[in-house]
N, CA, C and O atoms as CSV, one atom per row, in Angstrom:
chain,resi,resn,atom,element,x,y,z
A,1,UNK,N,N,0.822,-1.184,0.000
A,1,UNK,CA,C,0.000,0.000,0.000
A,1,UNK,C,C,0.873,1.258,0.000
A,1,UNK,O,O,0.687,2.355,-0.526
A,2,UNK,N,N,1.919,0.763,0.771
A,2,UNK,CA,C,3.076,2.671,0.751
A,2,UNK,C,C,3.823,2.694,-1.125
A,2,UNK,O,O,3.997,3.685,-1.834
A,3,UNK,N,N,4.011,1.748,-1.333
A,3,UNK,CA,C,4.655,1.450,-2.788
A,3,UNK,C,C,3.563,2.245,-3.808
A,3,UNK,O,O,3.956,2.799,-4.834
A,4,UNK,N,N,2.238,2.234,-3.424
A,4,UNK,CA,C,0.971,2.416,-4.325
A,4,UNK,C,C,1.147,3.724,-4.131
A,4,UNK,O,O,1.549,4.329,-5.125
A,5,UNK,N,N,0.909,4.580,-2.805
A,5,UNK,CA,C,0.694,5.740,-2.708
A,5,UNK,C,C,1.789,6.673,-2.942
A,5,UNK,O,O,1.590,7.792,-3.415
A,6,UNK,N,N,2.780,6.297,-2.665
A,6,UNK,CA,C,4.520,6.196,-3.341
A,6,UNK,C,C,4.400,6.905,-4.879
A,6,UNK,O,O,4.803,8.030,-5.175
A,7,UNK,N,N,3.759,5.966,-5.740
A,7,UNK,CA,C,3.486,5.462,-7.029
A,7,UNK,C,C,2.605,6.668,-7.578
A,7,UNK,O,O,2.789,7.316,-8.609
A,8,UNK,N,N,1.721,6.786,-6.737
A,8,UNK,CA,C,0.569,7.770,-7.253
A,8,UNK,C,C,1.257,9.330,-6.950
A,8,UNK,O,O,1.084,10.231,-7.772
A,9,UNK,N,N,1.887,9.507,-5.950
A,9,UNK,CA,C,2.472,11.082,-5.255
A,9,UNK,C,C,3.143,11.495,-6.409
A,9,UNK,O,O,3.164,12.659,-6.807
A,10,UNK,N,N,4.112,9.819,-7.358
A,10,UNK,CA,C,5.016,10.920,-8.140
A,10,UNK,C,C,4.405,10.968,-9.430
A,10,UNK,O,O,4.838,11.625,-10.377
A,11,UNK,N,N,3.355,10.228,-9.435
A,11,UNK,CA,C,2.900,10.417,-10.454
A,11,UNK,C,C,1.636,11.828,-11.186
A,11,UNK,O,O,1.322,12.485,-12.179
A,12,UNK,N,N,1.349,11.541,-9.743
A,12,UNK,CA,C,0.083,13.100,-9.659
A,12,UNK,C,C,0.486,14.440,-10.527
A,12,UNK,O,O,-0.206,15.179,-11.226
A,13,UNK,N,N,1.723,14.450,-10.239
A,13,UNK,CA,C,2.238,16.189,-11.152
A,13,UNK,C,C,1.924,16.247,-12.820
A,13,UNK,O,O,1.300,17.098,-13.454
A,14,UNK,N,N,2.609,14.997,-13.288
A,14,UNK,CA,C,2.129,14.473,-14.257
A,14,UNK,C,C,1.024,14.294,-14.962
A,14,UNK,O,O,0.918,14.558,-16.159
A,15,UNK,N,N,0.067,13.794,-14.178
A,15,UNK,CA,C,-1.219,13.647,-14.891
A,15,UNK,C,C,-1.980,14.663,-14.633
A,15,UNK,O,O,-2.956,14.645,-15.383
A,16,UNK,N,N,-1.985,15.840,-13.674
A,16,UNK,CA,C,-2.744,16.735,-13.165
A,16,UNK,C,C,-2.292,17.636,-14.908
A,16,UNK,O,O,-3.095,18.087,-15.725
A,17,UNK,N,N,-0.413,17.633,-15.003
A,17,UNK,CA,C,0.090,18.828,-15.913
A,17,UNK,C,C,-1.367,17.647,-17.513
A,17,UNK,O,O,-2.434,18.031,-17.990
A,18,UNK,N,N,-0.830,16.728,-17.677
A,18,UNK,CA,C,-1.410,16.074,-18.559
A,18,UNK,C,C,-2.908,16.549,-19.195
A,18,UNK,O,O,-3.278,16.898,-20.316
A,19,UNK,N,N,-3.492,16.398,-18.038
A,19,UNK,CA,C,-5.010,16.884,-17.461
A,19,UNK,C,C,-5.295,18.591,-17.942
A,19,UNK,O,O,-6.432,19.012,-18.152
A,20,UNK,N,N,-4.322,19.262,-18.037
A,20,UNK,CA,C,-4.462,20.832,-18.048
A,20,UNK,C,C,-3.999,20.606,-19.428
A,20,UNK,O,O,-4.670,21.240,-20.243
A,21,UNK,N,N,-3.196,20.001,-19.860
A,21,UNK,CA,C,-3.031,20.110,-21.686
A,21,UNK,C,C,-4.236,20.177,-22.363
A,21,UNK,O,O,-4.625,21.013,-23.179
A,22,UNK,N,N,-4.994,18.792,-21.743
A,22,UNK,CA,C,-6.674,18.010,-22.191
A,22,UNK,C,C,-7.103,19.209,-22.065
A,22,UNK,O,O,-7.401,19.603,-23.192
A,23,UNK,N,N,-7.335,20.169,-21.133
A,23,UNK,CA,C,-8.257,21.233,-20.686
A,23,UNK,C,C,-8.365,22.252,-21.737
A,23,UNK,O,O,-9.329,22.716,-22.346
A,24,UNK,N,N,-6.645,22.544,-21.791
A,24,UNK,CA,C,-6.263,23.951,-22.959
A,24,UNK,C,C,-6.985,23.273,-24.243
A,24,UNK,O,O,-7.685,23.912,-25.028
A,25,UNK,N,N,-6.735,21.991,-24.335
A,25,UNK,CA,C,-7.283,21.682,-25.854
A,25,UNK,C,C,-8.503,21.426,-25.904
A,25,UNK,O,O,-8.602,21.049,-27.072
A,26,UNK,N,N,-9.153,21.384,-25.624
A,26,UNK,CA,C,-10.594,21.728,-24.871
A,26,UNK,C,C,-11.150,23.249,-25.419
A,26,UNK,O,O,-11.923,23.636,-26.296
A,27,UNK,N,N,-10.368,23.820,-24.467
A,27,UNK,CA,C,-11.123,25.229,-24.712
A,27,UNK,C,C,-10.450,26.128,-25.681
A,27,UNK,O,O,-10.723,27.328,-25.712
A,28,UNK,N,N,-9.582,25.586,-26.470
A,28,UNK,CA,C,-9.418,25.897,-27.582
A,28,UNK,C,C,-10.114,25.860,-28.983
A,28,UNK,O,O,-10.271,26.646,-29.918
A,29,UNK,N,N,-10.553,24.211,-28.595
A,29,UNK,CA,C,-11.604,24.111,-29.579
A,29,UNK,C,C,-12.887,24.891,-29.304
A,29,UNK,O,O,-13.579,24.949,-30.321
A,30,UNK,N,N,-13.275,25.339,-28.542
A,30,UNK,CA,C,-14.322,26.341,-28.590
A,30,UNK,C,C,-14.376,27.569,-28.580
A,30,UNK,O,O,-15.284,28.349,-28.295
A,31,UNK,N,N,-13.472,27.688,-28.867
A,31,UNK,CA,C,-12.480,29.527,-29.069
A,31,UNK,C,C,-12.065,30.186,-28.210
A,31,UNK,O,O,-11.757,31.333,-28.534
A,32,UNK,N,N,-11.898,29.834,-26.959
A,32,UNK,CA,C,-11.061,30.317,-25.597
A,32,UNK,C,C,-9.691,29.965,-25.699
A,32,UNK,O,O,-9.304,28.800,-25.612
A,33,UNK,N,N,-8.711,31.249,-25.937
A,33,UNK,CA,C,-7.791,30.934,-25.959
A,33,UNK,C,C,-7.344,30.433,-24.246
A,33,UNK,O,O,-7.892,30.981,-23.290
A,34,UNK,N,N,-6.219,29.261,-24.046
A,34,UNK,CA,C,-6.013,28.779,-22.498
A,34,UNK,C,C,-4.558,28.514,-22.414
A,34,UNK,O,O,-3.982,27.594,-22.995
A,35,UNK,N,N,-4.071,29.305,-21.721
A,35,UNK,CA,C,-2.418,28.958,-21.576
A,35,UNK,C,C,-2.468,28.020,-20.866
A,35,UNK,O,O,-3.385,27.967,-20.046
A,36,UNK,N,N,-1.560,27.031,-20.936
A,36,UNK,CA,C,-0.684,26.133,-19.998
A,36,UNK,C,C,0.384,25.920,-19.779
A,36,UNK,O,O,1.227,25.548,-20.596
A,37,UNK,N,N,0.554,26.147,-18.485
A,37,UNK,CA,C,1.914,26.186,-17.933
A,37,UNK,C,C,2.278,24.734,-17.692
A,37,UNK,O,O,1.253,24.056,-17.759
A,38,UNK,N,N,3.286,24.050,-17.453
A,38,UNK,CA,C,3.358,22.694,-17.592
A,38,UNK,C,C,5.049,22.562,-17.024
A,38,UNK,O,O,5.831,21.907,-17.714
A,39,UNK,N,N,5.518,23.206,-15.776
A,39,UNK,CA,C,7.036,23.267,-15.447
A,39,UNK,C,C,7.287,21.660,-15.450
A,39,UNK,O,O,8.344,21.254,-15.933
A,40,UNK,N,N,6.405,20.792,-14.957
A,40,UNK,CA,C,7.118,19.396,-14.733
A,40,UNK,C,C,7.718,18.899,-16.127
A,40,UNK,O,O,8.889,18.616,-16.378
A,41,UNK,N,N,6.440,18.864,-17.089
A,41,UNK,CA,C,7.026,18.127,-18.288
A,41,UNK,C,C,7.944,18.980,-18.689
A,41,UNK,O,O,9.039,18.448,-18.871
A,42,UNK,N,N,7.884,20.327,-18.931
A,42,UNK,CA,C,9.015,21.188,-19.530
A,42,UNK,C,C,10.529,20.910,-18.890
A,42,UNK,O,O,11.607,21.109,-19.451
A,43,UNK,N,N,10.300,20.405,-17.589
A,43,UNK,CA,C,12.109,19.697,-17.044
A,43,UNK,C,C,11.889,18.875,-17.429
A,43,UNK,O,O,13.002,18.739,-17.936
A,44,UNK,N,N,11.237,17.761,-17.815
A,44,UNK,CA,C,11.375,16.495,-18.396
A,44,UNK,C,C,12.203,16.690,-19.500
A,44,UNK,O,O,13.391,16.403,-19.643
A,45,UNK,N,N,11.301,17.292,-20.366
A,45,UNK,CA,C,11.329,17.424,-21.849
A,45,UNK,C,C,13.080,18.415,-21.876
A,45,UNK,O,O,13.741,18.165,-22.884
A,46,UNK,N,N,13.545,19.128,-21.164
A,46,UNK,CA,C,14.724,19.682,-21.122
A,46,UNK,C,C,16.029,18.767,-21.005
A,46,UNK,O,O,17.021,18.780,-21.734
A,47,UNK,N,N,15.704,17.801,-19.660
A,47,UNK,CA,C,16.657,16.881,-19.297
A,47,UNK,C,C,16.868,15.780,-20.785
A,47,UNK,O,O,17.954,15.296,-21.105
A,48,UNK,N,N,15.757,15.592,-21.426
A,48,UNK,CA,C,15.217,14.355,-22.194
A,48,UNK,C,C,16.304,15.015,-23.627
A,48,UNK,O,O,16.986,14.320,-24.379
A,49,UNK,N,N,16.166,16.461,-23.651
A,49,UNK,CA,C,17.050,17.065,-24.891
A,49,UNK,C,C,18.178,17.370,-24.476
A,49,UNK,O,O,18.550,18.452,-24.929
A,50,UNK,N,N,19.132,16.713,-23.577
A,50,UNK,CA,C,20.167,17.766,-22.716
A,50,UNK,C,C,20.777,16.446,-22.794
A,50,UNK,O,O,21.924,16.331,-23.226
A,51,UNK,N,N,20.107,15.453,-22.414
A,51,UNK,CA,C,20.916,13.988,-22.318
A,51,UNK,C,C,21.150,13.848,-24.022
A,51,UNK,O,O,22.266,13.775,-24.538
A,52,UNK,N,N,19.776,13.826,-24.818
A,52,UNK,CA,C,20.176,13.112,-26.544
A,52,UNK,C,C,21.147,13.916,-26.711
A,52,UNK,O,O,22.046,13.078,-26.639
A,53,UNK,N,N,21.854,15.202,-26.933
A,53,UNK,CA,C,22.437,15.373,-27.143
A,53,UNK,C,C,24.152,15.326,-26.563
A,53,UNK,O,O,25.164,15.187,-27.250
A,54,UNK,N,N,24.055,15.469,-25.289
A,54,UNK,CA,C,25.325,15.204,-25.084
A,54,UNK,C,C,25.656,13.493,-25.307
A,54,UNK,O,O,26.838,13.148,-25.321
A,55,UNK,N,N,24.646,12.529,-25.465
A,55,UNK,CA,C,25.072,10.993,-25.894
A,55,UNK,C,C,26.018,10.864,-27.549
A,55,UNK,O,O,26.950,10.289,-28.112
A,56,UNK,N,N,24.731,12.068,-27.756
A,56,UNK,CA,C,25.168,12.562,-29.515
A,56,UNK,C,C,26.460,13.300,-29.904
A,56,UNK,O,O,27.058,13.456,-30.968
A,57,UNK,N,N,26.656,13.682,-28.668
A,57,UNK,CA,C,28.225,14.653,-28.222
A,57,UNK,C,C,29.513,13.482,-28.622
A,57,UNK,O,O,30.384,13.320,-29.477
A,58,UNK,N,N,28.963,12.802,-27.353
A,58,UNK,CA,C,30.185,11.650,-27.129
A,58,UNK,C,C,30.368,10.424,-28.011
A,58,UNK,O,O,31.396,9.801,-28.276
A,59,UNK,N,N,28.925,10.209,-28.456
A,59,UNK,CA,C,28.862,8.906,-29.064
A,59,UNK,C,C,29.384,8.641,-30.790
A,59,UNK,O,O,29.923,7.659,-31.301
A,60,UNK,N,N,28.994,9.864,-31.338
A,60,UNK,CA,C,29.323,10.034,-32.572
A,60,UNK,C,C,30.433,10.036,-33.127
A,60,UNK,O,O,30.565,9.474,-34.215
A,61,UNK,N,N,31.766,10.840,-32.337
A,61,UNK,CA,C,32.690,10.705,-32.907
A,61,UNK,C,C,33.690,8.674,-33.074
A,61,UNK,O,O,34.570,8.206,-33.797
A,62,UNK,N,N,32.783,8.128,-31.877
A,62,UNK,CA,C,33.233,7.178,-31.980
A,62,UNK,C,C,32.774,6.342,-33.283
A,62,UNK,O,O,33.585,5.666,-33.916
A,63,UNK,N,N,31.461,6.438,-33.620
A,63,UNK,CA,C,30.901,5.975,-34.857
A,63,UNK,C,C,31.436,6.169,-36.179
A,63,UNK,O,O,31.094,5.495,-37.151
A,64,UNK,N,N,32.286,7.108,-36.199
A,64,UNK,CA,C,32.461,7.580,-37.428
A,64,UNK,C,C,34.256,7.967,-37.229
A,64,UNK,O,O,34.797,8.989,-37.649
A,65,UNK,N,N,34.909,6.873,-36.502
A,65,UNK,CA,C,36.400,6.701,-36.408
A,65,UNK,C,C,36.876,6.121,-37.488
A,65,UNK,O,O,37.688,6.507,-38.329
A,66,UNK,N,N,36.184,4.993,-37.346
A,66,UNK,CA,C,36.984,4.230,-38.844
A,66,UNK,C,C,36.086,3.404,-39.531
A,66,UNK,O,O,35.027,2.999,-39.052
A,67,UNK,N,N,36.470,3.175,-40.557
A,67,UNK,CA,C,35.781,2.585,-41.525
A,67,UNK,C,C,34.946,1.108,-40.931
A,67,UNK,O,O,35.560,0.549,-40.022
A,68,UNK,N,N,34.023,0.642,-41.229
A,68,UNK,CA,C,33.373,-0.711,-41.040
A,68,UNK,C,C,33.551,-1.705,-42.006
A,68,UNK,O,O,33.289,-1.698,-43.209
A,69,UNK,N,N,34.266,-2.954,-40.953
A,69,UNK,CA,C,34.175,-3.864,-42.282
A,69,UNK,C,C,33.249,-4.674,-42.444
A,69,UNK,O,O,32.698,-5.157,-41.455
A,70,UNK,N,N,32.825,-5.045,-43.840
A,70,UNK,CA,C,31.988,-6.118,-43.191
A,70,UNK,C,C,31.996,-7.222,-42.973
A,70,UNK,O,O,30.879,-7.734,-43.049
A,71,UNK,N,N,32.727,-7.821,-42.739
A,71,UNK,CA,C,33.200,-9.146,-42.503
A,71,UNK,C,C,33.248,-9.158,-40.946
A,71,UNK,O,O,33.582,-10.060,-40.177
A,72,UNK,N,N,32.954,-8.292,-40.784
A,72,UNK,CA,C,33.246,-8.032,-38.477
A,72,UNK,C,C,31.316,-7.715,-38.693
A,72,UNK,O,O,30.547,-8.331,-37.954
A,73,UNK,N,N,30.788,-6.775,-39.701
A,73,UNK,CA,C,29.270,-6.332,-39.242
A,73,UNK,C,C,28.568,-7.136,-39.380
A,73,UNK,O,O,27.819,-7.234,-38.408
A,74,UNK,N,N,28.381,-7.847,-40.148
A,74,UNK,CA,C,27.418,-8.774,-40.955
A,74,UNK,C,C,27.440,-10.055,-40.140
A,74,UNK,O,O,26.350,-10.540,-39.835
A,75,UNK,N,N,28.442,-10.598,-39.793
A,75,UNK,CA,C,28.365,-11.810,-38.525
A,75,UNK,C,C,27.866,-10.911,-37.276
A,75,UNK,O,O,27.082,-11.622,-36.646
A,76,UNK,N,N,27.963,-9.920,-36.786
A,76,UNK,CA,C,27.696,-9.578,-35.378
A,76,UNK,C,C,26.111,-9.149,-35.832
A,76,UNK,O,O,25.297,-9.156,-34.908
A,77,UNK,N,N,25.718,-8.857,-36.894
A,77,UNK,CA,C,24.361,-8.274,-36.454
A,77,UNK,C,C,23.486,-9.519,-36.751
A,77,UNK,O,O,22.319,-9.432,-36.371
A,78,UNK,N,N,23.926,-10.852,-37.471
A,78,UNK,CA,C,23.182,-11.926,-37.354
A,78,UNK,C,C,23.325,-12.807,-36.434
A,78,UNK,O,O,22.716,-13.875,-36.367
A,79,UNK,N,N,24.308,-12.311,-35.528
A,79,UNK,CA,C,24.201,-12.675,-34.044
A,79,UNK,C,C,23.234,-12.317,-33.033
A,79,UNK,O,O,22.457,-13.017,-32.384
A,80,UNK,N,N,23.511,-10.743,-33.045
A,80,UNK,CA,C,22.294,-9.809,-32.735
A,80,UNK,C,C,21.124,-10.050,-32.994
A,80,UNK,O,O,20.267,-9.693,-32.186
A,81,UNK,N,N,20.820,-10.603,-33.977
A,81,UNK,CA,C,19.086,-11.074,-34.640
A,81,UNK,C,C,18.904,-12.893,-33.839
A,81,UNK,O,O,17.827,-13.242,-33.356
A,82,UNK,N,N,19.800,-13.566,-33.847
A,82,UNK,CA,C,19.927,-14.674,-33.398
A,82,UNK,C,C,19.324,-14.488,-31.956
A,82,UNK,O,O,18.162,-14.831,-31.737
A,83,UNK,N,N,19.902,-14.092,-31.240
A,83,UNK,CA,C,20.020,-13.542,-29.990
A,83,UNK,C,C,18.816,-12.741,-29.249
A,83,UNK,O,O,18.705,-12.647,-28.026
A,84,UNK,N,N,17.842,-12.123,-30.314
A,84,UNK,CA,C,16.960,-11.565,-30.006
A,84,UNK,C,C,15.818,-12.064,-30.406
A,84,UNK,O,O,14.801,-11.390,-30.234
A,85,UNK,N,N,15.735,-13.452,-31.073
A,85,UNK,CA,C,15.021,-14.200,-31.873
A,85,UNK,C,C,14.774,-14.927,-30.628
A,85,UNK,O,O,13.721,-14.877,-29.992
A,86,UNK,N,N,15.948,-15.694,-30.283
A,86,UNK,CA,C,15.561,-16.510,-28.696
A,86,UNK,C,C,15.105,-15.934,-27.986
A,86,UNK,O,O,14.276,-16.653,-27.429
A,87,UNK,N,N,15.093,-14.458,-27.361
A,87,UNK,CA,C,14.924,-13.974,-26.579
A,87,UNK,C,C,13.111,-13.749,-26.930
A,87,UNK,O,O,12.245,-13.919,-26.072
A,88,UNK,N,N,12.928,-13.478,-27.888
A,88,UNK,CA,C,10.920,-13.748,-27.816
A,88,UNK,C,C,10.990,-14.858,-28.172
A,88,UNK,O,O,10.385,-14.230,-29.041
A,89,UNK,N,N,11.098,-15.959,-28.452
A,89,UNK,CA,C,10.476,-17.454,-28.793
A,89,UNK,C,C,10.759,-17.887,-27.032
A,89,UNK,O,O,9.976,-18.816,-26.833
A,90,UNK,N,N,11.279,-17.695,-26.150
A,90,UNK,CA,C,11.216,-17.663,-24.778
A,90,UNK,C,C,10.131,-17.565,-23.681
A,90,UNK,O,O,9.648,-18.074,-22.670
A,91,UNK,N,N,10.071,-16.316,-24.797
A,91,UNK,CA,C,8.405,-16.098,-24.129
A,91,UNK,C,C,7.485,-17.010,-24.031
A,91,UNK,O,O,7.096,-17.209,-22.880
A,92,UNK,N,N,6.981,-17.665,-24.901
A,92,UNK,CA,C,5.862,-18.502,-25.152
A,92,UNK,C,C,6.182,-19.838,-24.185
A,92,UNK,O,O,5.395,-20.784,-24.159
């Protein structure tokens, strides 16, 4: 029961901001213009563009070091498919 209410506390900001989007679009469609303010998702949505890019910072130059052969790609990504093939036929 503390895990639930836990669950719901952090979730409340969220669906309340969620809830006020529904609202603005709401009374938009009936010609009231309705601001919404929305600080939670707007740090979301900041952190969410702050991380892709610095991954995109670091990650890229490694991608594009040296050439690919394929004789190293083509076995590893039908490994990769192998590998992820078992991993849902597991399921069942």
């Amino acid at each position: 029961m503390v895990i639930l209410s836990c669950f719901v506390l952090l979730l409340s900001p969220l669906l309340y901001e969620g809830a006020l989007i529904c609202y603005g679009n709401w009374q938009s469609m009936i010609g009231t213009h309705f601001s919404v303010r929305t600080p939670v998702l707007d740090s979301i949505a900041d952190i969410s563009r702050e991380t892709r890019s610095e991954t995109t910072r670091r990650l890229q130059p490694m991608m594009h070091t040296g050439h690919w052969n394929p004789a190293m790609a083509v076995p590893l990504a039908l490994v990769t498919a192998g590998l992820g093939a078992l991993l849902l036929r597991k399921g069942h």
